[in-house]
C-alpha angles and dihedrals in degrees: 000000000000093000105109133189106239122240125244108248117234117265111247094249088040088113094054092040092049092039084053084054102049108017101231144069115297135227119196126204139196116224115186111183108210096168132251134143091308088065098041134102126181113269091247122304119353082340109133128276118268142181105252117132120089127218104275088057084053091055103034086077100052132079117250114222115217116271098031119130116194124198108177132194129177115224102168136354103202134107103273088244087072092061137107153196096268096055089049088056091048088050095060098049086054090058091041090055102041104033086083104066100042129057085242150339140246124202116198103203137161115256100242093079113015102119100051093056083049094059094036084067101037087054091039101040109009079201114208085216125071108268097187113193103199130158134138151267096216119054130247092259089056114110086216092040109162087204110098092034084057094049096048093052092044090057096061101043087059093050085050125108088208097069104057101086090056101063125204109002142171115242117196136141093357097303123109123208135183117247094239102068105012112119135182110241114177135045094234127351115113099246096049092140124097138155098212121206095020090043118211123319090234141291147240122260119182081340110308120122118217118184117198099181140001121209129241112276137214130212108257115276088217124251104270129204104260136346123268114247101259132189135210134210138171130193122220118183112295099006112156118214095241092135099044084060087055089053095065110104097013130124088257099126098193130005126211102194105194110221144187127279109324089358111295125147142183138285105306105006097107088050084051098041082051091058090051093049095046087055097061098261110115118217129205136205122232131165125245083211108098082224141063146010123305109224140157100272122134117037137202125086105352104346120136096268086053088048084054098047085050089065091253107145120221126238093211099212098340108115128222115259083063097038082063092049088049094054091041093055095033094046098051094070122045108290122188102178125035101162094062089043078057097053096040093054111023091045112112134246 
């Protein structure tokens, strides 16, 4: 994983060669195949399913619309669930390479963890191209596979005009979301993905893309050179904290402890989140809820208000699985202010 193929560049009459070939104005896009569902076939009969096919599989089943050029290059061919930190990190040096040089860039990528490599991007690079993550619920061997359908949509949106002002997005079943809010929801329909409270920033239909809405941007926080060491940890009713004692002293660099409602936890967790703190390792409050800002609100024991007294900083609506990614990325390069990073980059739209 993470170590990519590189691209050909396009030669430097590529677009009137291209535009001779086609008549018309050119658009070319990127498409880095990464894995996922949409690249995976069953390991012979009733095996399991596996990633297995490359990108020019991917592309050999989709049709191709006039005046779109396809470079493809292929970066990882694993489920998303196998990746890491480092690959997305990897990842993001690849777009920021090759953007450059294309109109606008596809990631196939498998669903597990899609948004959160979408968000990964759209924190590292904020692209002023379309950068489209796309993939499937149904494999490839599948007769109703949602794959190529996907891909092709996916395609256009990144070659649209329209969708440079959105930044990275995830693109499935027609609807269109920003990285920042979008969410998987279900295990394995094939529109599992929703933004919940800001809804989706439009959609393709026969191959037009409408936007209704973009979301509120932030400059780039820079590639850096490796990912902090960040914990997670959700409260269920009850839970001691036990684990977030065991944390003190270890080589955790950052802890994002996921709470209920507006960030409340149980009995003990602000006075433990208070030794972690005291010994040099922030902590941040998410919400298990899928809606809504986390905010000192209710006191006593280890309410919100308590959390905040405790030195714990809040992550507003961003949920936890990317407030992870913010502090992992935030926290690998000097950083003098976290609590402003926070608020920069967790606040809501």
């Amino acid at each position: 994983m993470g170590g990519a193929e590189q691209p050909r560049a396009p030669r430097r009459d590529a677009r009137r060669a291209d535009r001779k070939r086609w008549g018309r104005v050119v658009k070319r896009v990127l498409h880095i195949a990464t894995g996922g569902t949409i690249a995976s076939t069953p390991a012979g009969a009733g095996g399991p399913v596996v990633a297995s096919l490359g990108p020019a599989a991917l592309l050999a089943g989709v049709e191709m619309p006039p005046g779109l050029a396809v470079d493809s290059v292929g970066f990882a061919s694993a489920g998303s669930y196998a990746l890491d930190c480092a690959d997305l990190l990897g990842l993001a040096r690849l777009v920021e390479a090759e953007l450059p040089r294309h109109d606008g860039c596809v990631i196939t990528h498998g669903t597990d963890t899609m948004e959160e490599t979408a968000y990964s991007l759209e924190l590292l690079l904020a692209p002023e191209k379309p950068v489209i993550l796309t993939g499937a619920q149904r494999h490839a061997g599948a007769a109703d596979s949602d794959g190529p359908g996907n891909l092709r949509n996916a395609l256009r949106a990144a070659a649209s005009d329209a969708m440079a002002p959105a930044g990275v997005c995830i693109l499935f079943e027609e609807d269109i979301h920003a990285a920042r809010h979008v969410r998987k929801v279900h295990t394995s329909r094939t529109d599992t993905f929703r933004s919940g409270d800001f809804g989706k920033l439009g959609s393709i239909d026969a191959g037009r893309v409408s936007i209704a809405r973009l979301p509120r941007r932030t400059a780039p926080l820079g590639i850096p050179d490796r990912a902090a060491k960040v914990a997670l940890i959700p409260a269920a009713i009850g839970t001691p904290p036990d684990l977030l004692h065991l944390l003190v002293g270890s080589d955790v660099e950052a802890v994002v402890v996921q709470g209920f409602g507006r960030g409340n936890f149980p009995r003990g967790w602000a006075d433990a989140c208070r030794r972690l703190i005291a010994a040099g390792t922030p902590v941040l409050v998410t919400s298990r809820c899928p809606e809504g800002a986390v905010m000192p609100v209710y006191g006593n024991d280890s309410g919100g208000t308590t959390m905040g007294e405790a030195g714990a900083l809040f992550a507003g609506d961003l949920d936890s699985f990317k407030a992870r990614l913010l502090l992992g990325f935030a926290l690998a390069r000097p950083c003098g202010d976290l609590a402003g990073i926070v608020s920069r980059y967790a606040g809501g739209d």
